[in-house]
C-alpha positions as CSV (number, residue, x, y, z in Angstrom):
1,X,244.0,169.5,200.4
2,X,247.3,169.9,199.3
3,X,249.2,166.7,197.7
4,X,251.9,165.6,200.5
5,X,252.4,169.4,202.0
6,X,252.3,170.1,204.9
7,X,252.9,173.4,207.3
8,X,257.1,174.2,207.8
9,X,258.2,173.7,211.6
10,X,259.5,177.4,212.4
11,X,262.4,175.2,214.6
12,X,263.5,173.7,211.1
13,X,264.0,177.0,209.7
14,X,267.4,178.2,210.2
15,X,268.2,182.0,210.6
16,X,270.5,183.6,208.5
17,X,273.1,185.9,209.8
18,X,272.2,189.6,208.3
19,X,268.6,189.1,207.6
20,X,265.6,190.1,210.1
21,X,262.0,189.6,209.3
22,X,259.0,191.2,210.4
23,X,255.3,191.2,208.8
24,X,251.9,193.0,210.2
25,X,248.1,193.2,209.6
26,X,247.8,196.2,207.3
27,X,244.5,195.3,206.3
28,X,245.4,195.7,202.3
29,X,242.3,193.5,201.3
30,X,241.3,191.7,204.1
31,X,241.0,192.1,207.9
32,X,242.9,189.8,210.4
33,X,245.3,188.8,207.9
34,X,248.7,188.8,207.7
35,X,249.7,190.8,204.6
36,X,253.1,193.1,204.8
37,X,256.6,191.9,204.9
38,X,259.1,193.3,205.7
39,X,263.0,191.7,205.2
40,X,265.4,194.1,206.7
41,X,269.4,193.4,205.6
42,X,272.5,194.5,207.4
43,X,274.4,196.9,204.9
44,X,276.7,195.0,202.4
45,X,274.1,192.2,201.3
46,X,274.6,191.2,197.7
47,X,270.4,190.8,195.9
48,X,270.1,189.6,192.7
49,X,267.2,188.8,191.3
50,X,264.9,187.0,188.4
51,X,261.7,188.3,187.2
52,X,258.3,187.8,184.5
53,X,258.6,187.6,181.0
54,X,255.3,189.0,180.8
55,X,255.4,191.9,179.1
56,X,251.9,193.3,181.2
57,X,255.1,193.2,184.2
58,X,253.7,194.8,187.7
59,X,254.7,198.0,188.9
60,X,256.9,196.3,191.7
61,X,258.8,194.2,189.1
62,X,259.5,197.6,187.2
63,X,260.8,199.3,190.1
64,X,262.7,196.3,191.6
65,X,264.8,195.9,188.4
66,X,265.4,199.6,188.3
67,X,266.6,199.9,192.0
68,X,268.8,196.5,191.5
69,X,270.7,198.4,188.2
70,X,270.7,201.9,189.5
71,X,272.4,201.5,192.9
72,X,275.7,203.3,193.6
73,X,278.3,200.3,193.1
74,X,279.6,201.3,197.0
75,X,275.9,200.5,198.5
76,X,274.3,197.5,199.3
77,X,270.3,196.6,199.0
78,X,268.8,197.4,202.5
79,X,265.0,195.7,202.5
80,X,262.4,194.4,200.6
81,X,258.7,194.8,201.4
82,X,256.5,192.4,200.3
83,X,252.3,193.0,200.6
84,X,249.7,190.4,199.4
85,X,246.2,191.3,198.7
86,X,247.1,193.3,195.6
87,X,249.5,192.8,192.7
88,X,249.8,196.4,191.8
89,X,249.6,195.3,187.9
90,X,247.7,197.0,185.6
91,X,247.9,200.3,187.2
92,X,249.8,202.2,184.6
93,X,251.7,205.1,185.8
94,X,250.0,205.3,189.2
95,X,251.3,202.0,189.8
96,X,254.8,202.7,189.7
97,X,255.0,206.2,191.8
98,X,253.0,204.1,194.2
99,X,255.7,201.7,194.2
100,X,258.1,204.2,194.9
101,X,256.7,206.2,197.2
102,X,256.6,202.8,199.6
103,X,260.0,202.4,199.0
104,X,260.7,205.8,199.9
105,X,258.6,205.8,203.0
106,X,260.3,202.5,204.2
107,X,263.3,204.4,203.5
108,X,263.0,207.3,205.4
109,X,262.5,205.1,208.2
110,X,265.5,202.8,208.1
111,X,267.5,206.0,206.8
112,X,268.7,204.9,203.6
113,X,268.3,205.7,200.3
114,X,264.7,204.4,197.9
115,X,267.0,203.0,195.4
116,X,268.3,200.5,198.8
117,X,264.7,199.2,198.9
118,X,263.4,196.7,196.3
119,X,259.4,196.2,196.5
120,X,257.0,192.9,195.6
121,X,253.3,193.1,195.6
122,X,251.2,189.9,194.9
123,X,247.4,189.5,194.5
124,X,244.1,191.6,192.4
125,X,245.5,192.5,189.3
126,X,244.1,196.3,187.8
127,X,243.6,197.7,191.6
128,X,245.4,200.9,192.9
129,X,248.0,199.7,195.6
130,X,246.5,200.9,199.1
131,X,249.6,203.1,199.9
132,X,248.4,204.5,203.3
133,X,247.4,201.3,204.2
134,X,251.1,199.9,203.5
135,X,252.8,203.0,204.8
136,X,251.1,203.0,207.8
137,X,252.3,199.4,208.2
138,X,255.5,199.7,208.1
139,X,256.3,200.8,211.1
140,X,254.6,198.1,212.8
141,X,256.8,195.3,210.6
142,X,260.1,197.4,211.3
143,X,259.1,196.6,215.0
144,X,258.8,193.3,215.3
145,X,261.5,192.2,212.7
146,X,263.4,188.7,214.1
147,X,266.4,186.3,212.8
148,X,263.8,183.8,213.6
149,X,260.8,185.2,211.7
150,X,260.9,183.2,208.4
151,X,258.0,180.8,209.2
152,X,255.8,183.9,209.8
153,X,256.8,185.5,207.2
154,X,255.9,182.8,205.0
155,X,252.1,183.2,205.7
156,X,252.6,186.9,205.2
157,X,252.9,186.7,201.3
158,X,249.7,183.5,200.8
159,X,247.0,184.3,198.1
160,X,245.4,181.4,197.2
161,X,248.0,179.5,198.9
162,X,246.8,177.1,201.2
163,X,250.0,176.2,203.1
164,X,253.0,178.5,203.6
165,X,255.9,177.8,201.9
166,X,259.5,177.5,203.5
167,X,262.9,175.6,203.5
168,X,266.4,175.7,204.6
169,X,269.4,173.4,204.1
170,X,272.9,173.8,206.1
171,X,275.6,173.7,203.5
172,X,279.3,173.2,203.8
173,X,282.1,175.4,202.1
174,X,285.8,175.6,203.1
175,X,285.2,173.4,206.2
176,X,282.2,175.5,207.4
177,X,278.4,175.6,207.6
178,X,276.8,178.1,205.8
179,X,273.1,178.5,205.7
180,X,270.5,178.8,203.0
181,X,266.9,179.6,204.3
182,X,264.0,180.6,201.6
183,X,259.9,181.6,201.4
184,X,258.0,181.0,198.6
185,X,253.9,181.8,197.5
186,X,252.3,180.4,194.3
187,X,249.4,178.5,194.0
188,X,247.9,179.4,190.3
189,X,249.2,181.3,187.5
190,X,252.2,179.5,187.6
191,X,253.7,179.1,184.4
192,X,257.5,179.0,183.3
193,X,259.6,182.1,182.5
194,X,259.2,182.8,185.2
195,X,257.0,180.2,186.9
196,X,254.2,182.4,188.5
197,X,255.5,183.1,192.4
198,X,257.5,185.3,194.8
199,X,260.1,183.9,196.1
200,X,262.7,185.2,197.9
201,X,265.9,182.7,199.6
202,X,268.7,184.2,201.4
203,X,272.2,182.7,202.4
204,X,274.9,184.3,205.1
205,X,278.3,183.3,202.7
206,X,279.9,186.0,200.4
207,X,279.4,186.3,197.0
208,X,280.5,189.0,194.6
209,X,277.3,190.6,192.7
210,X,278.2,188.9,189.0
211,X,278.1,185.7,191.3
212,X,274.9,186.4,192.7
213,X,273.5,187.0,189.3
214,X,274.9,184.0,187.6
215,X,274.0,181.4,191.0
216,X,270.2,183.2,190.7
217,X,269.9,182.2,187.0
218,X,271.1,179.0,186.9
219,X,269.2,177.8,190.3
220,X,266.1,179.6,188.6
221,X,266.6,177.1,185.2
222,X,266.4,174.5,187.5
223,X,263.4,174.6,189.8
224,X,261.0,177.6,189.3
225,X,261.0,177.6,186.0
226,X,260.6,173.5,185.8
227,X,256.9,173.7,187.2
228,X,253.7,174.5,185.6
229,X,250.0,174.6,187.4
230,X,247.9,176.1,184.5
231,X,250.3,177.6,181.7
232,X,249.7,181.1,182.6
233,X,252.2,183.4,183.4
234,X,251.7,186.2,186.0
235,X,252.8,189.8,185.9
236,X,254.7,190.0,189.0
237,X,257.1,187.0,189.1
238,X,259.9,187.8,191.1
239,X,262.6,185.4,192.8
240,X,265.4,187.3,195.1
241,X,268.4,186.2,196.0
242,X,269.8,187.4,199.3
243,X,273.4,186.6,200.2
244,X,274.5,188.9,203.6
245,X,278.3,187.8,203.3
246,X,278.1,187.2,207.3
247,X,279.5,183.7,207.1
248,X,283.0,183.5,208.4
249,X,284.4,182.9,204.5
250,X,286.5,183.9,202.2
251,X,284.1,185.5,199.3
252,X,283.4,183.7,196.2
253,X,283.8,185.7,193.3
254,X,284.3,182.6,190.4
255,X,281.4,181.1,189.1
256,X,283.3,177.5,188.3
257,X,284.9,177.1,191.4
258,X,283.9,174.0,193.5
259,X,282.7,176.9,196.4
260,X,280.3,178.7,194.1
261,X,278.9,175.1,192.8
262,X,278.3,173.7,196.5
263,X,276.4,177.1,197.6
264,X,274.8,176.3,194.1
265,X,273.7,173.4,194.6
266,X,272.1,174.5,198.2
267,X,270.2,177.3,197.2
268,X,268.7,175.1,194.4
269,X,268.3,172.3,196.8
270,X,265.9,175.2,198.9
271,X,264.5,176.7,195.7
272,X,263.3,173.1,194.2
273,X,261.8,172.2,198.0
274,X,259.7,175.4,197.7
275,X,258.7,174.9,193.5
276,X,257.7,171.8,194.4
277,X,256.1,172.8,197.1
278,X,253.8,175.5,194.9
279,X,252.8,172.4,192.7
280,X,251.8,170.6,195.9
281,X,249.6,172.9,197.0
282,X,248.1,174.3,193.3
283,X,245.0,175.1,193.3
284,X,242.5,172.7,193.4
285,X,245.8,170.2,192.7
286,X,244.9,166.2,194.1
287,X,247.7,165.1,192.3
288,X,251.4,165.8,192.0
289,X,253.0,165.0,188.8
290,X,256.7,164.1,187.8
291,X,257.3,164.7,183.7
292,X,260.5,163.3,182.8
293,X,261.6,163.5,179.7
294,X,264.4,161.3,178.1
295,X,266.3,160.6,175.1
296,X,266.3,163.7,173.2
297,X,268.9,165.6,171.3
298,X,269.0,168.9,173.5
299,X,267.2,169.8,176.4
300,X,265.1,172.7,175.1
301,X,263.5,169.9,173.2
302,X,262.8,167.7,175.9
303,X,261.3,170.8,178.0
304,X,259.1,171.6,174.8
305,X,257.8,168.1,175.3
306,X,257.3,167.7,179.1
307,X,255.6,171.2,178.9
308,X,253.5,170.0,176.2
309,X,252.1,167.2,178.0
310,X,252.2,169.4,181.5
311,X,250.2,172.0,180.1
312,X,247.9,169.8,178.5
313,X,244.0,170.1,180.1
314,X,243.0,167.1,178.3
315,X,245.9,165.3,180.1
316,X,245.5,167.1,183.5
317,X,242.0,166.2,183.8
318,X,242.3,162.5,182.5
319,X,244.5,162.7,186.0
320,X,242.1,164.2,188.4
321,X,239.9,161.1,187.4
322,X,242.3,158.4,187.7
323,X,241.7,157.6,184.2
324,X,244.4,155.7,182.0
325,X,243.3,157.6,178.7
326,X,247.5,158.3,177.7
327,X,246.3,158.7,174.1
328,X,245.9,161.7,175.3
329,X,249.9,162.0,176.4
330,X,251.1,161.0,173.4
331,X,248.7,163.5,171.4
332,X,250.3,165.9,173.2
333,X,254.3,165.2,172.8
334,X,253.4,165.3,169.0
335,X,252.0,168.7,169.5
336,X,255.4,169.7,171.6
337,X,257.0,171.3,167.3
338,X,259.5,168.6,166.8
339,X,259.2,168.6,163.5
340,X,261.8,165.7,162.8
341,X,260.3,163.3,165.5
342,X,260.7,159.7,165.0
343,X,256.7,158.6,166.7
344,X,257.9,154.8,165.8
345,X,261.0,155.4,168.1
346,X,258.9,156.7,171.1
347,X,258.8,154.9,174.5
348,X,256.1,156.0,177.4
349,X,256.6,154.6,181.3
350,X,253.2,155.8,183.6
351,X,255.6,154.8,186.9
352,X,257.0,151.2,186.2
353,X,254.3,150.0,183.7
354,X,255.7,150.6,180.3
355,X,252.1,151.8,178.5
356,X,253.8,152.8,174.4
357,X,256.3,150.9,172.8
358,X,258.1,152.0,169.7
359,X,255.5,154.8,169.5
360,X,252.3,152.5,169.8
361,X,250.7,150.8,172.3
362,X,252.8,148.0,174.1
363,X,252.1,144.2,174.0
364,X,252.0,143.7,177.5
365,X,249.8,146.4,179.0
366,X,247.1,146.0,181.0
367,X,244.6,148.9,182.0
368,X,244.6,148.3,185.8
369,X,248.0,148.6,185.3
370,X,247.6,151.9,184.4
371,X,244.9,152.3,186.3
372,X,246.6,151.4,189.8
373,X,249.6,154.1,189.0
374,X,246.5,156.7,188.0
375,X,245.4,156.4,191.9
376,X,248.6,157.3,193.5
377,X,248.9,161.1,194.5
378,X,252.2,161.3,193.2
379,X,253.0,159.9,189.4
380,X,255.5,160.2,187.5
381,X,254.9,160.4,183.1
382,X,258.3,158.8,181.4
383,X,258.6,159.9,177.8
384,X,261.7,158.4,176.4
385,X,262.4,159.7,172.6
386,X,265.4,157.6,171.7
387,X,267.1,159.9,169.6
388,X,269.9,161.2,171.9
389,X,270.7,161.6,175.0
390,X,269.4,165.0,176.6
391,X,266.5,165.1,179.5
392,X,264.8,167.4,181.2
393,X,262.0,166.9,184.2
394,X,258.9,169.1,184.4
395,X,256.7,169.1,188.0
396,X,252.6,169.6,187.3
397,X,249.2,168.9,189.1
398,X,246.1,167.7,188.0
399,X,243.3,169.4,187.2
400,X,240.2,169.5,188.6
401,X,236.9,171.0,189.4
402,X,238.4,173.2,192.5
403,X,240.8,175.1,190.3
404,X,237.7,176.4,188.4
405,X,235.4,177.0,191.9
406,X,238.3,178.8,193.2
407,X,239.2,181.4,190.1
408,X,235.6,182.3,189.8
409,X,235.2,183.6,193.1
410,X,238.6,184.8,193.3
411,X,237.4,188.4,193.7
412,X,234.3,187.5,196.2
């Protein structure tokens, strides 16, 4: 079961003004499913957009980025289509003209040009996308699409997911409410850069494109790319931003003005819900885990750390059985390449129990102490370096014997 996760309410979902939804059974891998999506925009929608470092990237990510730099300056991204069931990666050549021939066909029915289309695919890796399967599809999503649709189209995009993943916050600029509504899938191969996932969040205020691509960056740093299930990283990463300008606002076209940082700081509000929400439900996951990292001289280093001990199986599995063995943390924060690390200097907090003190184990701890925090379903691992004063926070799962069951028989 997934760690504190539960379903969204579709009521707490807010529409967004310029943004319809609709999703169909296309049978792409599996009957009675839900596995087509469909986000229609009105015409003038800003998308910018973050995708995989893997260099192995899916055809959809390769397309994507080409239709986001290629589009005539005077129009606007009109949908994205989103199937699960197959990740279209690994498909060589064939991949990509598949992935462009659903964009075309989604365009010819909403009469706008391919490059106004940007497609995401998710699931089996090395298959041939079912085009005639998506194609005929389409249709049926362009029918149903609704302001209201964004619980439903939530379950649309699941793989191994085991709840669908959605948030929305109200946020207020200028003296009105604008609003910032997302969807998210990732259950395993989530790994930073980007962390393994769709994602795709949408707001109604007004940015200029440079803004859009600066506010997905930054808000990407932030959450997605804080979280870590199993350290690898997928080929088809992709996180959208949608913003329709519909709000009744003046546009925002400076990236340090106090109107860019508030709509900042709601769309990462709705990103980090739904990344924390992936490590919730990762697969297999009985545990949700907090690594905070204190004390260092830059952040990059105190990522390199908390992803060190985040990645670590010997850690993750010490977790799943509630056992205190954190020799195994600090094993792994000396394998984090800090080469100048003072080990004497070291502090580590499981919770409130202070387990290391001045890099070896401290006077006053017990073993049910740590062994009381190691029950909890939600932990938190406090690393404090004493050497300056960066931090950075990482968000990980145990690891346990589902995650195996459950990538064995992904394919059966």
């Amino acid at each position: 079961m997934p760690v504190n996760l539960k379903p969204p309410d579709p009521n707490s979902l807010l529409p967004v003004k310029g943004v319809s939804l609709g999703v169909t059974e296309a049978g792409i891998r599996k009957a009675g499913r839900k596995d087509l999506l469909v986000i229609r925009l009105d015409d003038g929608a800003r998308v910018a957009g973050v995708f995989t470092q893997n260099r192995f990237c899916a055809a959809p990510v390769v397309v994507a980025r080409q239709h986001l730099t290629m589009l005539d300056p005077d129009a606007s991204i009109r949908a994205l289509v989103v199937n699960t069931g197959n990740a279209n990666a690994g498909t060589g050549k064939e991949g990509v003209t598949a992935a462009r021939q659903v964009c075309s066909e989604l365009a010819k029915l909403m009469e706008c040009s391919a490059a106004q289309v940007l497609p995401f695919s998710t699931g089996v890796i090395m298959e041939p996308l079912p085009v005639k399967k998506i194609v005929a599809g389409l249709p049926a999503c362009l029918a149903n699409t609704r302001a209201e649709n964004w619980a439903v189209a939530a379950e649309a995009i699941m793989t191994t997911d085991t709840v669908p993943k959605a948030a929305s916050r109200r946020v207020r600029i200028g003296g009105r409410d604008v609003a910032v509504t997302g969807i998210a899938k990732g259950a395993g191969m989530i790994h930073p850069g980007m962390a393994t996932l769709l994602a795709f969040v949408a707001t109604d205020a007004r940015l200029t494109l440079p803004c859009a691509r600066s506010m997905v960056a930054q808000v990407a740093s932030r959450t997605f790319n804080c979280i870590t299930v199993d350290g690898d990283t997928s080929t088809n990463d992709s996180f959208a931003l949608i913003a329709t300008g519909r709000a009744d606002l003046p546009e925002i076209g400076d990236a340090k003005c106090a109107e860019f940082a508030a709509l900042a700081e709601g769309v990462a509000a709705v990103a980090g819900e739904l990344a924390q929400a992936i490590i919730r439900d990762g697969e297999g996951a009985t545990k949700f885990i907090t690594v905070r990292v204190e004390g260092g001289r830059k952040e990059d280093e105190c990522r390199k750390v908390a992803y060190a001990i985040a990645h670590s199986p010997l850690v993750k599995t010490a977790f799943f059985a509630s056992d205190p063995n954190l020799g195994r943390i600090l094993a792994a924060v000396g394998t984090a390449g800090i080469a100048d690390l003072a080990v004497d200097k070291v502090d580590l907090y499981l919770d409130d129990v202070l387990v290391v003190k001045n890099g070896g184990r401290s006077p006053g701890y017990r073993e049910a102490d740590g062994q009381r925090v190691m029950m909890q379903p939600e932990i938190t691992i406090r690393v404090v370096l004493n050497r300056g004063s960066a931090g950075a926070t990482v968000w990980t799962c145990d690891l346990s014997h589902d995650y195996v069951t459950i990538n064995a028989e992904y394919r059966t």
